[in-house]
C-alpha positions as CSV (number, residue, x, y, z in Angstrom):
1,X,32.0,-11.4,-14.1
2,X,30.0,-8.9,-16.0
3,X,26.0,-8.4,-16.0
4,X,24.1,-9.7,-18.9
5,X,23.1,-6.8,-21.1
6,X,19.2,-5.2,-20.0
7,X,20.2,-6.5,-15.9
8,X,22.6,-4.1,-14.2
9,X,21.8,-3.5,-10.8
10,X,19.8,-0.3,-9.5
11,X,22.0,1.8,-8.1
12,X,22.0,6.1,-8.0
13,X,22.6,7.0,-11.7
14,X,22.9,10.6,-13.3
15,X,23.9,12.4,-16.7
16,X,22.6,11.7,-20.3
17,X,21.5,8.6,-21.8
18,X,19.7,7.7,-18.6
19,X,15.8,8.5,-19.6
20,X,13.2,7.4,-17.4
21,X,10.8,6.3,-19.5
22,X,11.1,5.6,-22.4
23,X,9.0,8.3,-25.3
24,X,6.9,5.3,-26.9
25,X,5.7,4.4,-23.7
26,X,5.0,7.7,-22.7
27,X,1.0,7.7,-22.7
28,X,1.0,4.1,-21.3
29,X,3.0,5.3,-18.3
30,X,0.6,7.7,-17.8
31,X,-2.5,6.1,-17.9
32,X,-0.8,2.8,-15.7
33,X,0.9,6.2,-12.7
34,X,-3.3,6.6,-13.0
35,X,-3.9,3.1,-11.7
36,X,-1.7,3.9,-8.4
37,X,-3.5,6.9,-7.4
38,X,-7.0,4.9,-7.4
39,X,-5.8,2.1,-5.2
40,X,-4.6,4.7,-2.9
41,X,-7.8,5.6,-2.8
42,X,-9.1,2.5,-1.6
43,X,-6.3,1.1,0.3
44,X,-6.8,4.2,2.4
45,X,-10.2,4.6,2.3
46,X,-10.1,1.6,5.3
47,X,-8.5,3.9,7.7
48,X,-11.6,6.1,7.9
49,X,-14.1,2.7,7.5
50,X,-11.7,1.3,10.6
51,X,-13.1,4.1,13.0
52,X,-16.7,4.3,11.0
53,X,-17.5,0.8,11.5
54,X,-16.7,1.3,15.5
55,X,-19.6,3.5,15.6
56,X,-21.9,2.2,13.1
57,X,-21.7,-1.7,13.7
58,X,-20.6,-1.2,17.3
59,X,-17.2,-3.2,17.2
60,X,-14.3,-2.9,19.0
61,X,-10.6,-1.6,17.9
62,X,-9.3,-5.2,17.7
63,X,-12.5,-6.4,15.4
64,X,-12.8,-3.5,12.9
65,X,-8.6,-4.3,12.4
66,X,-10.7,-7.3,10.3
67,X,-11.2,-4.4,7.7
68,X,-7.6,-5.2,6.6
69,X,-7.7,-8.8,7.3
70,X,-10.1,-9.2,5.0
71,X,-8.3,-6.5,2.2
72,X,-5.1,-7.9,2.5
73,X,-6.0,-11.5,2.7
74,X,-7.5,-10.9,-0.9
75,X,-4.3,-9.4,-2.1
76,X,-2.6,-12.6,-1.2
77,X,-4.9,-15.3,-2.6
78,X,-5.2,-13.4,-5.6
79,X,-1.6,-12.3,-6.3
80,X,-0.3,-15.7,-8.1
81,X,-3.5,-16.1,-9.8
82,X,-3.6,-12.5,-11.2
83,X,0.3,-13.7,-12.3
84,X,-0.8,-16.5,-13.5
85,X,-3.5,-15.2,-15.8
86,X,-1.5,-11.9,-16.9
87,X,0.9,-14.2,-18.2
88,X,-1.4,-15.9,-20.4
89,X,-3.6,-12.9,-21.4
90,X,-1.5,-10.0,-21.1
91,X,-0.8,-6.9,-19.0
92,X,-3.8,-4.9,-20.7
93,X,-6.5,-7.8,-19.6
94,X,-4.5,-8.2,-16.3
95,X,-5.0,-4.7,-15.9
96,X,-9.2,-4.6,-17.3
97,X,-9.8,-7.5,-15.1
98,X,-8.2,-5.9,-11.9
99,X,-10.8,-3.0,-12.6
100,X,-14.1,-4.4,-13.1
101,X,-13.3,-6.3,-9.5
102,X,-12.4,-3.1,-8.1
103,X,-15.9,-1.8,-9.5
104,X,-17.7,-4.9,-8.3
105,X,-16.3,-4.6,-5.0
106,X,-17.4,-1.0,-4.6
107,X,-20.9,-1.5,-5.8
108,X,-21.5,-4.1,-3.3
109,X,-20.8,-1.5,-0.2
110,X,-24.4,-0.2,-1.0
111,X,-26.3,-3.6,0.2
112,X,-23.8,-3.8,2.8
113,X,-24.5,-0.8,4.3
114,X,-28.6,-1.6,3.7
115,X,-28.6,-4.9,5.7
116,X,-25.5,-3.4,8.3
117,X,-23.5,-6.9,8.1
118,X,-19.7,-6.8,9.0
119,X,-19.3,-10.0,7.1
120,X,-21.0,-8.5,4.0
121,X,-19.0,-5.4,4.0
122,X,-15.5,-7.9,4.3
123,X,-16.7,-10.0,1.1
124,X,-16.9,-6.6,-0.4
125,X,-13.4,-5.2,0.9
126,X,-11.9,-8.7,-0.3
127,X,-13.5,-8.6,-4.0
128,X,-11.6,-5.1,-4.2
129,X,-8.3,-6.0,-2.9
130,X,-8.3,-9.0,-5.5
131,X,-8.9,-6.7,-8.2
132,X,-6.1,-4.3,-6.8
133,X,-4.0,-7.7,-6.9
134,X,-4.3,-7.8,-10.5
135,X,-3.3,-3.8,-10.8
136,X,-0.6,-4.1,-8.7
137,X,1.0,-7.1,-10.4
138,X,0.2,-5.6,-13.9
139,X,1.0,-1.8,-13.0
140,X,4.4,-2.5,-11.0
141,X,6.4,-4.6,-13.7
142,X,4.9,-2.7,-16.5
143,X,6.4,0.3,-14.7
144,X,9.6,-1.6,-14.3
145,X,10.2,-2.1,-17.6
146,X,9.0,1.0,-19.4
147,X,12.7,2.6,-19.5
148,X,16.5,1.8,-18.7
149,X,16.7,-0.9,-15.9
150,X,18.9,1.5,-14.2
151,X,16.4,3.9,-13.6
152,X,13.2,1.1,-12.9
153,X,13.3,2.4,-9.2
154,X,13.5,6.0,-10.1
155,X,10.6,5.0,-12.3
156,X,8.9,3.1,-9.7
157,X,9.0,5.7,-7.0
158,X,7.6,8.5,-9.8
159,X,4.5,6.4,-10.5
160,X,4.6,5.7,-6.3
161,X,4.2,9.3,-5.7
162,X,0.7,9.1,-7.6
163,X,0.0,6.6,-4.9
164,X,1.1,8.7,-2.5
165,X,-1.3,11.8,-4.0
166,X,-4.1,9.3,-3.5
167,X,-3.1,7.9,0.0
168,X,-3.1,12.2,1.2
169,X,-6.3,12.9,-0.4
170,X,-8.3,9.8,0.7
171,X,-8.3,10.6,4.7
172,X,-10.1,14.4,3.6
173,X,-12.1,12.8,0.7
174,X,-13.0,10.2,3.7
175,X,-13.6,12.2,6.4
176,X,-15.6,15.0,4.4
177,X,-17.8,11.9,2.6
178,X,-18.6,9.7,5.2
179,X,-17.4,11.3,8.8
180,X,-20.7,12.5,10.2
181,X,-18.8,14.3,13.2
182,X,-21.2,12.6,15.2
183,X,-19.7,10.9,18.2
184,X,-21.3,9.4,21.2
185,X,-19.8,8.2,24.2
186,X,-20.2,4.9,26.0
187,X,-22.5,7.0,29.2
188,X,-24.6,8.9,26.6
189,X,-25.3,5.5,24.2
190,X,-26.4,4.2,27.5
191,X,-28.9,6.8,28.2
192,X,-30.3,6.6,25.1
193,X,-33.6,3.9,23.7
194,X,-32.9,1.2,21.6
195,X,-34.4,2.9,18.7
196,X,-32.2,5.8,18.8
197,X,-29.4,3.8,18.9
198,X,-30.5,1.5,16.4
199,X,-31.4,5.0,14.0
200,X,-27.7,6.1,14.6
201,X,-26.2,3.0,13.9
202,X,-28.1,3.3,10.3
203,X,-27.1,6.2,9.4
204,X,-23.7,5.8,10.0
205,X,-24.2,2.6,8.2
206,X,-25.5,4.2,5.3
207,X,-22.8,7.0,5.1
208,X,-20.3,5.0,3.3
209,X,-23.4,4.2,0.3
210,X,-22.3,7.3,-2.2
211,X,-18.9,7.5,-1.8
212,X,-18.4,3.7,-3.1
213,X,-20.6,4.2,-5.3
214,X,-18.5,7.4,-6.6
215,X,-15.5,4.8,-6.9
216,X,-16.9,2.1,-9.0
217,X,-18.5,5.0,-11.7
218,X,-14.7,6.2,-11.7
219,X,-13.1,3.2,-12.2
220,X,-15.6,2.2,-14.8
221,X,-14.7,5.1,-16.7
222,X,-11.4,4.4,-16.2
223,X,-11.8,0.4,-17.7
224,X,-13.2,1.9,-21.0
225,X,-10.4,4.2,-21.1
226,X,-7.3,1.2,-21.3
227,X,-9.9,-0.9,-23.4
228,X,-9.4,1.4,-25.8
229,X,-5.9,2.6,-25.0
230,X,-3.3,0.3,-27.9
231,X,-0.7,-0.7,-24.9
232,X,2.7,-1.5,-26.5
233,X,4.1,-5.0,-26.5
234,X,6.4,-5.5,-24.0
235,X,9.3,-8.7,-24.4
236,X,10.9,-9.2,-21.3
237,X,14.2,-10.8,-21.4
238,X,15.1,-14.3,-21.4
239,X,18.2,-14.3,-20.3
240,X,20.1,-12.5,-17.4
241,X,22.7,-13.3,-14.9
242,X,23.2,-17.6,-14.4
243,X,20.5,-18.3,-17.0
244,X,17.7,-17.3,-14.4
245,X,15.1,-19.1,-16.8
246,X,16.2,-22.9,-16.0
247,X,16.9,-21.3,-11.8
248,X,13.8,-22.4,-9.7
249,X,12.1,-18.5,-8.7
250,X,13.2,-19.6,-4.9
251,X,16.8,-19.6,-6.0
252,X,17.1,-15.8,-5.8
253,X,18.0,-15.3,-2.7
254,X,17.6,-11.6,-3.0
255,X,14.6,-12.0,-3.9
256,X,13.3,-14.2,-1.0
257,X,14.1,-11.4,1.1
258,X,12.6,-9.2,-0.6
259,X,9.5,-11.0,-0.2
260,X,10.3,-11.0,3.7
261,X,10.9,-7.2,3.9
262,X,7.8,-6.5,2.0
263,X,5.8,-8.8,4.2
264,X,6.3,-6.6,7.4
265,X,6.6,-3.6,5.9
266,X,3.3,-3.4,4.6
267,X,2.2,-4.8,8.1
268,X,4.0,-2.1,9.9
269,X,2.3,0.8,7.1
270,X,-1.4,-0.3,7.1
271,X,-1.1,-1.0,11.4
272,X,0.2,2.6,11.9
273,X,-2.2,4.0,8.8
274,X,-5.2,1.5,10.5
275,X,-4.7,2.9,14.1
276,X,-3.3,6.6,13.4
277,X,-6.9,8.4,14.0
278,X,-7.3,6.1,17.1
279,X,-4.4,7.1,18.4
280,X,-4.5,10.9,17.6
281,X,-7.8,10.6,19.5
282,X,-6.5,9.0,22.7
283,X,-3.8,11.6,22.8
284,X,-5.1,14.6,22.0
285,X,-8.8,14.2,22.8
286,X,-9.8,15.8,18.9
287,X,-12.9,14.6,17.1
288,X,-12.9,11.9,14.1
289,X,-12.6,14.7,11.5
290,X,-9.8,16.8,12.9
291,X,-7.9,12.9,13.7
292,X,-9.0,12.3,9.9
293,X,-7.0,15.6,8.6
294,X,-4.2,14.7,11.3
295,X,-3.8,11.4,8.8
296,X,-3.9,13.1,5.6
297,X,-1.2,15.8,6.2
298,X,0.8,12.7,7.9
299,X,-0.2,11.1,4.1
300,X,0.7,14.4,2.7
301,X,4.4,13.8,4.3
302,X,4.3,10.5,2.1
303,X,3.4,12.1,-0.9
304,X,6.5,14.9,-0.5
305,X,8.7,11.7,0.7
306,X,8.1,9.6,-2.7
307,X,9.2,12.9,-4.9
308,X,11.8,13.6,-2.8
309,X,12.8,10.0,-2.8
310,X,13.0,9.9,-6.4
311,X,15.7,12.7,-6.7
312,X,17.3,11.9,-3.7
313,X,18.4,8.3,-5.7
314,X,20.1,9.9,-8.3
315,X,22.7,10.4,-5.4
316,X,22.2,8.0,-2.9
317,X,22.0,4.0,-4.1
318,X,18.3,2.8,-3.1
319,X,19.1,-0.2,-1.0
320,X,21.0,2.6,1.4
321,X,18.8,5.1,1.2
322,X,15.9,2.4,2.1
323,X,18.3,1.3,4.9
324,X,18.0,4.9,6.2
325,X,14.8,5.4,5.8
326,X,13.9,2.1,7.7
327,X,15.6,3.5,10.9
328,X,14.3,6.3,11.2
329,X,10.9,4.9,10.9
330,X,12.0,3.0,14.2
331,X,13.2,5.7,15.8
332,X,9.9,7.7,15.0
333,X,8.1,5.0,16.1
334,X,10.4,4.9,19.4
335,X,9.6,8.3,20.3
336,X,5.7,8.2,19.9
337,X,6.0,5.4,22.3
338,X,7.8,7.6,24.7
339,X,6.5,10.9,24.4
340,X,2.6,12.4,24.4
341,X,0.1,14.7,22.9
342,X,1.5,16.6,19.9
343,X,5.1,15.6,20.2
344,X,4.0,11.4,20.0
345,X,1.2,11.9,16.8
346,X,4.2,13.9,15.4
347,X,6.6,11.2,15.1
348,X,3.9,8.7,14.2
349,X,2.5,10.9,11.7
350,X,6.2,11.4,10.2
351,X,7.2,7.6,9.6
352,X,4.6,8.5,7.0
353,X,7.8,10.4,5.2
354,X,10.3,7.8,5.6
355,X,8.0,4.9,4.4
356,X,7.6,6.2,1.3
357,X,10.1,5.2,-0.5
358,X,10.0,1.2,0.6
359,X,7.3,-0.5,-1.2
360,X,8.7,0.7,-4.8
361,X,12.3,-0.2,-3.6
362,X,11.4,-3.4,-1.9
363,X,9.6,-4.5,-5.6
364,X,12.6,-3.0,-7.8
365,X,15.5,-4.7,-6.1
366,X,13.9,-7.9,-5.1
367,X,12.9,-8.4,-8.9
368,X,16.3,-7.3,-10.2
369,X,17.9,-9.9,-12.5
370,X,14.8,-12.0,-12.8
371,X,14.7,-11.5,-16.4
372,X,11.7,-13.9,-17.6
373,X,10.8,-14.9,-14.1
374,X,10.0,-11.3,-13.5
375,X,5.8,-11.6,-13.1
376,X,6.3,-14.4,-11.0
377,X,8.7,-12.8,-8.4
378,X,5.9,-10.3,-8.5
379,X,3.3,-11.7,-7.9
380,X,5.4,-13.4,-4.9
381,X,5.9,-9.7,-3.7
382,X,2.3,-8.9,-3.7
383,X,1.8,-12.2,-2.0
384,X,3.5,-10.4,0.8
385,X,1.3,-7.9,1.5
386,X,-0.5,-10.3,3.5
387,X,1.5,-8.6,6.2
388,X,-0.9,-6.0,6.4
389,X,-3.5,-8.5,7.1
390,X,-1.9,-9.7,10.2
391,X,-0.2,-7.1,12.1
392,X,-2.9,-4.8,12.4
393,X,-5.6,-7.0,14.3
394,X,-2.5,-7.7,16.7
395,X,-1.5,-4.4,16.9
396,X,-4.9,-3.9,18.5
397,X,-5.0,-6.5,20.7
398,X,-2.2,-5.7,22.0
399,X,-3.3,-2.3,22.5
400,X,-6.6,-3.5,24.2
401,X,-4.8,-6.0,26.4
402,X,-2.4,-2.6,27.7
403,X,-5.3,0.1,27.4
404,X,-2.8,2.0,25.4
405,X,-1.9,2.1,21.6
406,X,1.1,3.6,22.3
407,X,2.4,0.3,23.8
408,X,1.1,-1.6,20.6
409,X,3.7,0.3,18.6
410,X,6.2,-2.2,19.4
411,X,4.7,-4.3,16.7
412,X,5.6,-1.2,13.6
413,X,8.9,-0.4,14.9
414,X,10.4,-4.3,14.9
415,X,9.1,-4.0,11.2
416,X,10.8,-1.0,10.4
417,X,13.8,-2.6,11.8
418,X,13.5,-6.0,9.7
419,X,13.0,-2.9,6.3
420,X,16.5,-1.5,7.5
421,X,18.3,-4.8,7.3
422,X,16.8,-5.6,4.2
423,X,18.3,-2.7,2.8
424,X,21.7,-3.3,4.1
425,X,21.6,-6.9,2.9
426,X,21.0,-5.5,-0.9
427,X,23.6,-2.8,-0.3
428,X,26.4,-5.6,-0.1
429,X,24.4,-7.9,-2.7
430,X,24.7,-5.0,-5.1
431,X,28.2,-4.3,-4.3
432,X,29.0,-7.6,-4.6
433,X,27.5,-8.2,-8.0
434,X,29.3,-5.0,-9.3
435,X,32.7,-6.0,-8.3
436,X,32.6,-9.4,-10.1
């Protein structure tokens, strides 16, 4: 049976008549690719708050893991109401509304740091992760949709790679901004008065004050900017394979997997992101700032993977290629468990590479063929990044319980493994859709 018009599959594509994006969205696509390089910035921004808070509210590796607890539990409560309301009001107020939370969020680090309350500075974390709810389920379909549905994960992974930009600057922007390079150890906090401590707790406190601050003036700017940008009108289709507007949204099977695969792997990114300085500290002994760079050229590595993924699928179809990619993220993570020093932050710091390409792929096949259904089965996939609220507090249990993250790595590599059959599940789903 053939595809409706507007719902082929994604699959590697080449030659003419394939654009990407489509010239009257052009200026649209680039001001949405924008929105993906500032919630890089904040989504990676809690990797340096993870090891900032240890020092500066005195907690340990299992409670500052509540950094993305809190983050990611705002992305899932958030993600069907943001769907809900963009459907109603649009993309362009999904998109205003996602901001001025972001803003608000940010704004509210600078009391948090004044009064040095974990809880406050969570509120704050989960105000911004609802507002990058609403980007994220505005930005991703929008994206989808700006250009031939045979390219929508060629298009995805493009605007991904901004993402990726902001995910390798943030650990330098981060470490530079807030690291102090300041480090005391358990005998030498002991040895010194309450009021010293209590003086160096503050400051650290007070280090992540400006550079929130910074955020919320940017992304201020940037809500004027798409209030005043016309976006185009954008009809999504009505119809597509088996009338999908009368199928209940849990009907898709692909899609329910989807859903699954996104779940862990966004638990197994933000776990390995979360714990990288950590464990580039435990096995190489190098301060906060040098661990800090170690993560942005391992963030650099995703950047160069989401360009490279994006030419690499005019060749390879993206549920394979994401198959790939998923094992050798387990393998990765199998050797850092096995090796030490240089060789084991190595292969942690590489999964960055292979992961790069997953998110955007995960979305673009699991809302293939949704036609009208396609913001809810998004906002379902956002729902799963829940995942990264959950694995990352385990991760460091379990690395507390064994005195060794390396141990805890377990947790990333069974996730990488669930990504990999994911992919080989939408490999035959494709096939078997093309053959009818």
């Amino acid at each position: 049976m053939a595809l409706a018009a507007g719902t082929e599959p994604l699959r590697a594509v080449s030659g003419e008549g394939r654009e990407l994006v489509e010239r009257r969205f052009l200026l649209a696509f680039a001001v949405v690719t924008s929105l993906f390089f500032m919630w890089a910035i904040a989504n990676n921004f809690n990797d340096i708050l993870i090891k900032q808070f240890q020092k500066a509210l005195e907690l340990s590796r299992m409670e500052s893991g509540l950094v993305q607890t809190a983050f990611y539990f705002g992305y899932f409560t958030f993600a069907l109401p943001a769907g809900w309301m963009i459907t109603r009001l649009g993309y362009k107020a999904g998109i205003i509304i996602g901001l001025g939370l972001y803003a608000t969020g940010a704004v509210m680090f600078y009391p948090a740091a004044e009064v040095r309350q974990f809880g406050f500075f969570l509120i704050a974390l989960y105000i911004i992760a609802a507002g990058l709810a609403f980007l994220e389920t505005a930005a991703n379909p929008l994206i989808a949709v700006m250009g031939p549905g045979r390219t929508a994960a060629q298009r995805l992974n493009l605007a991904q790679s901004f993402n990726g930009l902001g995910g390798f600057l943030a650990p330098f922007m981060g470490g530079a901004l807030i690291f102090s390079g300041i480090e005391h150890t358990p005998a030498e906090l002991a040895a010194m008065s309450p009021a010293r401590i209590d003086a160096y707790r503050a400051t650290e406190a007070l280090a992540v004050q400006a550079p929130y601050l910074g955020l919320a003036a940017i992304v201020i700017l940037l809500t004027v900017l798409v209030a005043i940008l016309r976006f185009p009108k954008i009809e999504e289709a009505t119809h597509s394979y088996n009338d999908v507007a009368h199928k209940p949204i849990w009907s898709f099977r692909h899609l329910r997997w989807a859903v699954v695969a996104q779940f862990f792997y966004v638990g197994a990114q933000v776990t390995v992101w979360s714990y990288f300085i950590n464990f580039a500290q435990d096995l190489s002994g190098v301060g906060e700032k040098a661990a800090a760079h170690y993560l942005g050229i391992s963030l650099m590595a995703f950047m160069i993977g989401r360009f490279a993924g994006t030419a690499l699928m005019r060749f390879v179809a993206p549920p394979r290629l994401l198959m790939f990619y998923g094992i050798a993220a387990a393998l990765l993570c199998a050797v850092a468990m096995a090796t030490s020093g240089m060789v084991a932050i190595v292969a942690l710091g590489l999964t960055s590479f292979f992961m790069s390409v997953m998110f955007p792929t995960i979305f673009a096949l699991g809302v293939a063929e949704l036609g009208s259904r396609t913001k809810l089965g998004s906002s379902l996939l956002v729902m799963a990044i829940i995942g990264g609220a959950l694995f990352p507090p385990l991760t460091g249990l379990i690395g507390e319980r064994n005195q060794s993250l390396q141990i805890a790595l377990i947790v990333p590599l069974v996730c990488f493994v669930v990504v990999a059959l994911f992919g080989r599940y939408m490999a035959r789903w494709l096939a078997e859709r093309e053959a009818r």
